[in-house]
N, C-alpha and C positions, 0 to 999 in steps of 0.2 A: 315479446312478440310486438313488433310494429305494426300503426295503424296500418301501414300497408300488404301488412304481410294478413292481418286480420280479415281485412276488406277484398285480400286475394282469394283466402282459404275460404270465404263465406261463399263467393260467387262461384268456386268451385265445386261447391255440396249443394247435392240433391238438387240438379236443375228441372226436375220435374214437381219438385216439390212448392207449392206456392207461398207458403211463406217461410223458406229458406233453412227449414230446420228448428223456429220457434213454433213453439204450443200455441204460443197468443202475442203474436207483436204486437198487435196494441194493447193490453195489460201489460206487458211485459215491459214496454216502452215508458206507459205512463207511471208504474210503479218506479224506473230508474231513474225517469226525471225527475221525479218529486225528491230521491236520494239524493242527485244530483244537486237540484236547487236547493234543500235542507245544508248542503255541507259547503255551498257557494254562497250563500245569504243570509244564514240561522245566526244568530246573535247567542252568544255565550261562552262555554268554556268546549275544550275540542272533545270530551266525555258527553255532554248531551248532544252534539255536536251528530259523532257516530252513533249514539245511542239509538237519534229520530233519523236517520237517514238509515242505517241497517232495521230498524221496525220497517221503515216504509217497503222493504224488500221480503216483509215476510210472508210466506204461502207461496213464497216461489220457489223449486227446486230443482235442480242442475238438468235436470231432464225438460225444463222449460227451453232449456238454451241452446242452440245447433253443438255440434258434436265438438268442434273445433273450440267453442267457448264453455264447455264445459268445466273443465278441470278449475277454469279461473272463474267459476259459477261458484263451485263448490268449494272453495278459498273464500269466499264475499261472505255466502249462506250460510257459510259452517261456522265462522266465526262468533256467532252468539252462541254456540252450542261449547264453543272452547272457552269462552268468559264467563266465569261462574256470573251467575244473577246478585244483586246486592240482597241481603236481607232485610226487613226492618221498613219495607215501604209497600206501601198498596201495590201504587205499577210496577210492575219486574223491569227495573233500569239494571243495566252491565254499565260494569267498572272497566270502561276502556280508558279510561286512564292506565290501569294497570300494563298498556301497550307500552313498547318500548315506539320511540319516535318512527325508528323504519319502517315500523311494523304497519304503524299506522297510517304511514305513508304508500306505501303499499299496498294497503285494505281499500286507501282514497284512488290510486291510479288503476286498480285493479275495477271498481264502483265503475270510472268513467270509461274506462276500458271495453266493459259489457256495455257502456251507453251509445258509447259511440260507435260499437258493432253493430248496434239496433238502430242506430239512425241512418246507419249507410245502408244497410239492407232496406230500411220503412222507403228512403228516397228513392233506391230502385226503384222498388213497388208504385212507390208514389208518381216516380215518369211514367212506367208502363199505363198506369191509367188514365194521366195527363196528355200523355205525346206520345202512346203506341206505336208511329210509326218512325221519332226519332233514334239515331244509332248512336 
C-alpha cells in the first residue's frame, strides 16, 4: 500500500470521528517516533537495533490503529510474540537476528509505514487547529 493510497483510506474513515480512528494519536505518535528514531540513529548491530525500537512499541495494540492500518499493526506488534525471547539474561531481548534480511526489511518499512500514517493524520489535526478556516 502507497503512502498515497494510506493517506487516501485514513481521510476516508470515520469523518465524524476526531481523531481518525486512533485510540491516542499522541501516544501513539510518540511511541513510533522513538521506534523510528531508535532504528535511524541507534548505534550497533541491526538485533538491538529491532530489539529497542519494537520495545519502544509495546502496550500498543492493533486496535490502537484506524481500521485500514490494522492488519499492518498487527504484523509490527506481533512480531515479538513470533521471536522466541533469548534465555540467559535479565532483560528479555529477541533474537532478531534470527530474521531473514526481507523480513527485516519489511518489519522496518512496515514501522515507518504506521508512522508516517500518524503524522499525516496528527498534521490534519494539527491545520484544523492552526488555520480552521484554510481549504
Amino acid at each position: 500500500m502507497s503512502v498515497f493510497n494510506i493517506k487516501a483510506s485514513l481521510l476516508l474513515m470515520a469523518p465524524d470521528d476526531p481523531n481518525s480512528g486512533w485510540s491516542d494519536p499522541i501516544g501513539t505518535f510518540s511511541r513510533l517516533q522513538l521506534a523510528v528514531r531508535i532504528l535511524a540513529t541507534a548505534d550497533g548491530p541491526r538485533k538491538m537495533r529491532m530489539d529497542e525500537a519494537t520495545s519502544a512499541l509495546t502496550g500498543l495494540v492493533p486496535g490502537d490503529f484506524p481500521k485500514a492500518m490494522r492488519e499492518k499493526a498487527e504484523r509490527v506488534l506481533g512480531v515479538r510474540e513470533k521471536v522466541p525471547p533469548e534465555h540467559g539474561s535479565k532483560r528479555v531481548s529477541f533474537p532478531f537476528d534470527q530474521l531473514k534480511p526481507k523480513e527485516c526489511t519489511a518489519l522496518i518499512q512496515d514501522i515507518l509505514s504506521l508512522y508516517e500514517a500518524c503524522l499525516f493524520d496528527m498534521t490534519r489535526e494539527i491545520k484544523e487547529i492552526v488555520r480552521p478556516n484554510d481549504e
